[in-house]
N, C-alpha and C positions, 0 to 999 in steps of 0.2 A: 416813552423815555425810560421808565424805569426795567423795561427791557434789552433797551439799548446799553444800560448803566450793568447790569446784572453781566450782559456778554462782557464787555468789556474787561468786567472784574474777573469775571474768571479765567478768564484768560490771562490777565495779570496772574492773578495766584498761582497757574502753570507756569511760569518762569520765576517763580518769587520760591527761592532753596529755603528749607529748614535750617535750623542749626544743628538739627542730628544727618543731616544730607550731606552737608559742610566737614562736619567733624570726620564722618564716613570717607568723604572727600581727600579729605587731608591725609587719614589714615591709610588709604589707597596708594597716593600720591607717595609717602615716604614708602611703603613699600615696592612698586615701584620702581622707585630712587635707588633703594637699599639693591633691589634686585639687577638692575644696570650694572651699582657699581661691583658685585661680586660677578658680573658676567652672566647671569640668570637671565632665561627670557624675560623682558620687560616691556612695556607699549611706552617706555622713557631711556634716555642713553645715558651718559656717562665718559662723557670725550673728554680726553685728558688735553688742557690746553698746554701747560708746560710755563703758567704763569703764576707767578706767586702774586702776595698782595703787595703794593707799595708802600713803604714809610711816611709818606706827606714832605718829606723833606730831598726830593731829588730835585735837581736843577739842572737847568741847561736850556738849549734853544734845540728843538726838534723840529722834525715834518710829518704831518700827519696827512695819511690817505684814506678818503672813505667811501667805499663803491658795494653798496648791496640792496639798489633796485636800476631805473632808468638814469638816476644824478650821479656824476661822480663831484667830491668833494676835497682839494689839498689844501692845508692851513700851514701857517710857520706858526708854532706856540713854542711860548717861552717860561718854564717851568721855572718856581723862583721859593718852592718849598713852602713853607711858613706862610708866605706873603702871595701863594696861592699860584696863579698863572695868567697870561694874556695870547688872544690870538694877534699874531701882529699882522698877517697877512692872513687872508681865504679867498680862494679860486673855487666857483659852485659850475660846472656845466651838466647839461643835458647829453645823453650818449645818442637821442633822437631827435629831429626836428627837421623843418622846411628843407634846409639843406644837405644835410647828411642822415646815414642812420648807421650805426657801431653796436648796434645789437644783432642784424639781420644774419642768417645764414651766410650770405656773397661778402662778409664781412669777416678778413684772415685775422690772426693772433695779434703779425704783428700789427696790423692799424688799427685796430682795440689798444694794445697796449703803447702805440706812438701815440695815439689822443690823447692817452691818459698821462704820461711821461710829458705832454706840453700843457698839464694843465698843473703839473707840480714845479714844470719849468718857472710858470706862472707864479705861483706863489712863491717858492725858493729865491727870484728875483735875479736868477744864475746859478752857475756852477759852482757853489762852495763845501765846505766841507757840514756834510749835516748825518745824524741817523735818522732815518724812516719807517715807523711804523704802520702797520695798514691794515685798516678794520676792512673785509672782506667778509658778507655775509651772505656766501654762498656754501653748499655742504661739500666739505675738502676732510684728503684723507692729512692728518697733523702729527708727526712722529717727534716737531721739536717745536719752539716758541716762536723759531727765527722764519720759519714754510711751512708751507703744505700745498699739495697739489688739488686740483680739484676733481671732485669723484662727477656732476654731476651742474649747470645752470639750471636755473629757477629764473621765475620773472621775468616773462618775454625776452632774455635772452638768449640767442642761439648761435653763437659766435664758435665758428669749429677751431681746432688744432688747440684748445684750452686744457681739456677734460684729460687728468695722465699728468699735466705737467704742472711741474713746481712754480708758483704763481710769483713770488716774488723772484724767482729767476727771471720770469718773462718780463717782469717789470722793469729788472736789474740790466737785461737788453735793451731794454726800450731806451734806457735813462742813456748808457755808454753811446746810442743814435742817435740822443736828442745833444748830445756832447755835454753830459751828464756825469761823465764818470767820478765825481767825487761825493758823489748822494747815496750813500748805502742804504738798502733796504735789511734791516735787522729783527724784522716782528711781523707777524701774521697774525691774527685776531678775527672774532666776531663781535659785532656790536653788544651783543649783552656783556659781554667780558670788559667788551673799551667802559660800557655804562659804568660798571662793578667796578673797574680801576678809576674813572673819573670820580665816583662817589666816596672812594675810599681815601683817595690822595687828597680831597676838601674836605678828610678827616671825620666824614660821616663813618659812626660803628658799623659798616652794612658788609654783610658777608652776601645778602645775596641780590643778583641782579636782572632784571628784569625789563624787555622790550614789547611794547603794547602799541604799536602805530597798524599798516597794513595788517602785519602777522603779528605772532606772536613766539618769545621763547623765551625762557631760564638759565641762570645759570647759578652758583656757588661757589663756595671757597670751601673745599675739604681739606681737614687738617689731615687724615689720614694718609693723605697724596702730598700734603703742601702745596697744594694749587688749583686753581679754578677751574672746574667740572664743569664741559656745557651738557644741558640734559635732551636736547631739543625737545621741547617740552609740550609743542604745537601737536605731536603725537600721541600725547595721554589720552587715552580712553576710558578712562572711569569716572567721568561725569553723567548726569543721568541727563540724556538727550528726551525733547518733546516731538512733538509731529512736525512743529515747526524744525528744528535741526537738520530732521532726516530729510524733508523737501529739500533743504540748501543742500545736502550732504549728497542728494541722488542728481541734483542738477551742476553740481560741478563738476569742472574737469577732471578728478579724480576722486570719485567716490571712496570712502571709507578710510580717505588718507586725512591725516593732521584735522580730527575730530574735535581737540580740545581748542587749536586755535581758529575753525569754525564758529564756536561760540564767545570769543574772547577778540578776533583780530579785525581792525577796521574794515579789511576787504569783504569780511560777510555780517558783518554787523548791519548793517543795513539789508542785506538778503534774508535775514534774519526776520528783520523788524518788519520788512515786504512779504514773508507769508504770514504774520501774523494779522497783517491792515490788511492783507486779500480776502483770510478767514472772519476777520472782524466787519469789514462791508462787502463782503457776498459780491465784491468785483475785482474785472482785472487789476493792477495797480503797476503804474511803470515803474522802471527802475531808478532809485534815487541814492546818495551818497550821506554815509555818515554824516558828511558837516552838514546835509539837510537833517538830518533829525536834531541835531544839537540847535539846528536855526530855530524850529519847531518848538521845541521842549524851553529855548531862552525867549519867544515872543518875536524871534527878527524874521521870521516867515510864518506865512500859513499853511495848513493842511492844503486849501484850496490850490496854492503856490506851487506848492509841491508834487501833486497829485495831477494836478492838470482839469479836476475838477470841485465843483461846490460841496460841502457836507456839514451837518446841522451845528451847533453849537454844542450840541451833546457829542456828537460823535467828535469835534476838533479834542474834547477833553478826551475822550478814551484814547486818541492817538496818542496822545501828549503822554498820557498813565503810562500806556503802553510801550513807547518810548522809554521812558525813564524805568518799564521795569528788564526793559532789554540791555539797557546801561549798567544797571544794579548789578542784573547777575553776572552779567561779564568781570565787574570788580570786586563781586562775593566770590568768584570761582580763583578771581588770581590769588586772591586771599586766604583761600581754604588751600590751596596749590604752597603757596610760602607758609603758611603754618606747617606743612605736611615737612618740609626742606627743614625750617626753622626747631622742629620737634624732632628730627633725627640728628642734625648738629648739639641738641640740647643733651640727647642721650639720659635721659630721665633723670637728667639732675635739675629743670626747670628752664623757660625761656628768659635769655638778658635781655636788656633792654637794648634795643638796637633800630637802624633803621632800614628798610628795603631801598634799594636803588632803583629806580624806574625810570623810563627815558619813554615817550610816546605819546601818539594824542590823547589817546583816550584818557590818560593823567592829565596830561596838559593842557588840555581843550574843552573837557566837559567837565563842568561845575559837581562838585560834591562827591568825584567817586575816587581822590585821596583817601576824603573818610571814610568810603563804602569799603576800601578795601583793610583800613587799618579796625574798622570794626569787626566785619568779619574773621580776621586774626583774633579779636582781644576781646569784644562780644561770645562771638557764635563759639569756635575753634578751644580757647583757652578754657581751664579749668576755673570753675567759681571761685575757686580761693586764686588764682591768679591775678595778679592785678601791674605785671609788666604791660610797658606801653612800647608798642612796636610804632615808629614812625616811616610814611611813605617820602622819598627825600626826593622830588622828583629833580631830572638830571637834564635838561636841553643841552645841547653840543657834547654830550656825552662819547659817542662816537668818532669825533675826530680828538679831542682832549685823552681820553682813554688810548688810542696810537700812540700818543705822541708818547704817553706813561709808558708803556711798552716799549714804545723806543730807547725809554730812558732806563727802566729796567733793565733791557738787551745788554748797555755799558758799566750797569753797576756792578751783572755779574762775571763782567771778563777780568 
């Protein structure tokens, strides 16, 4: 036992960051930053979205679109300032299933973009007059707030005649076929941006925002620009990787691409946590999904469950440690990440007090790593005489709420 107790732990303590790794971290991280945004080679960007922040007090009834995996999502929200906002309608579909599939190669622009135009038919409830914002969270080239074309699909999709062209053009055809024409498409966005507008407009201080579900990415508000910088942040490479990373990092489809969100984003957090239970019991181990380990780690499953076979009482605990130290660092790294943002905004005049926006499961789903992440800030990160309190604000519907803000934005500045 006490051998079994001993592996366990150590291997804990290999994923378990210092507070000088952290700070190391951070300090990386705002370099970086800093080097993106002057045009310097960097392993982080600096895309200018062409969004400022919003007041809290625009109003109006929008339409918000959100499509950046296999769901597309249209809501009608009705922005009322003050008094906050309501979705009054939401249309959720799948772009794959039994009957069709809108992902595939043999799948043209426009029937991609007609399914999608009949699913905001759907919400819209008709043809009336509305603006449309649209969180699009695939990598596009963005020269204004209103388009951007797409450079590139991600995500099992492979839908041709896309890549090159202006995305809400093609959307804005779709709508005038679906007999649409009075629904303007005015914003183009990515989800950490829509998160960063949604947090800001419910009057959270958060300058900067943050998406943690599959993947993972960053973004900010720079006053230098007046508008919100995304960094693709999934690309950092200066965290300090173990044996176990580099295993997920050689077995996936793209070796040595998006390093930082390897360790950080639900699709390999579990690839993760499966070489570490392979090295830890010396067997093969199948392949299992985040919400298995959070079932694990809350008591609603067992290792046996999970595994497909029996293991001692001592060993369910080392899973469990294990577990929770593969959660940890994932919320010490985002936190050492936002310190690094938070400390270049700050420009050594000291951190405010503020909060992060974050929209994702890994917030929203597993227990205790709000505060893994807001300690690592305000613990590890900060200076001992520092004693600002950074809060995690977390954001559900951030994604489509955030459109609509942008839509709203689109009208305030004509």
């Amino acid at each position: 036992m006490a051998d079994t107790i001993k592996n366990w732990e150590s291997m804990r303590l290999a994923l378990q960051l210092s507070g000088a790794e952290l700070r190391e971290l951070a300090q990386h991280f705002r370099k970086d930053a800093e080097d993106a945004l002057a045009g310097k080679p960097s392993s982080l960007s600096a895309l200018r979205t062409y969004l400022g922040l919003p007041t809290g007090r625009e109003m109006g009834t929008f339409l918000a679109l959100d499509f950046g995996g296999t769901n597309v999502r249209a809501s009608r929200i009705r922005l009322m300032g003050e008094q906050g906002f309501v979705v009054e309608s939401k249309v959720a579909k799948p772009l794959k299933c039994a009957d069709y599939d809108y992902t595939c190669s043999s799948t043209t622009a426009e029937e991609l973009f007609d399914f999608i135009a009949a699913i905001v038919k759907e919400a819209a409830e008709g043809n009336q007059d509305y603006k449309l914002g649209f969180t699009f969270s695939f990598a596009v080239d963005q020269t204004s707030a209103k388009d951007a074309s797409l450079i590139a699909w991600s995500k099992e999709i492979a839908v041709p005649g896309v890549a090159g062209k202006p995305i809400n053009g093609l959307l804005k055809e779709a709508l005038v076929r679906a007999g649409l024409d009075r629904i303007e498409p005015v914003a183009l966005l990515n989800d950490t941006t829509a998160t960063l507008l949604s947090s800001v407009y419910q009057h959270n201080p958060s300058r900067i925002g943050i998406v943690c579900g599959t993947g993972f990415n960053m973004c900010y508000y720079e006053p230098a620009l007046q508008m919100i910088v995304n960094l693709e942040a999934a690309g950092f490479d200066g965290a300090p990787a173990t044996v176990w990373d580099r295993l997920v990092d050689e077995a996936s489809q793209q070796p040595g691409d998006h390093p930082f969100e390897k360790m950080i984003g639900g699709r390999y957090l579990s690839e993760v946590c499966r070489a570490v239970f392979g090295e830890y019991l010396k067997k093969a181990i199948p392949e299992f999904t985040t919400r298995d380990m959070n079932e694990l780690i809350s008591g609603q499953k067992t290792a046996e469950a999970i595994l497909g076979f029996a293991v001692s009482e001592e060993e369910q605990e080392g899973l469990c440690a294990l577990v929770r130290a593969v959660f940890a660092r994932a919320a010490r790294l985002i936190g050492a990440a936002s310190f690094g943002i938070l400390s270049h905004l700050a420009q050594g005049k000291g951190v405010t007090e503020q909060s992060i926006a974050i929209e994702g499961s890994l917030v929203e789903k597993i227990k205790g790593v709000p505060s893994l992440i807001e300690d690592a800030i305000c613990i590890f990160c900060m200076a001992p005489t520092e004693n600002t309190r950074i809060h995690v604000a977390p954001n559900s519907n951030g994604a489509s709420v955030g459109a609509a803000i942008a839509a709203a934005l689109s009208c305030y500045k004509l």
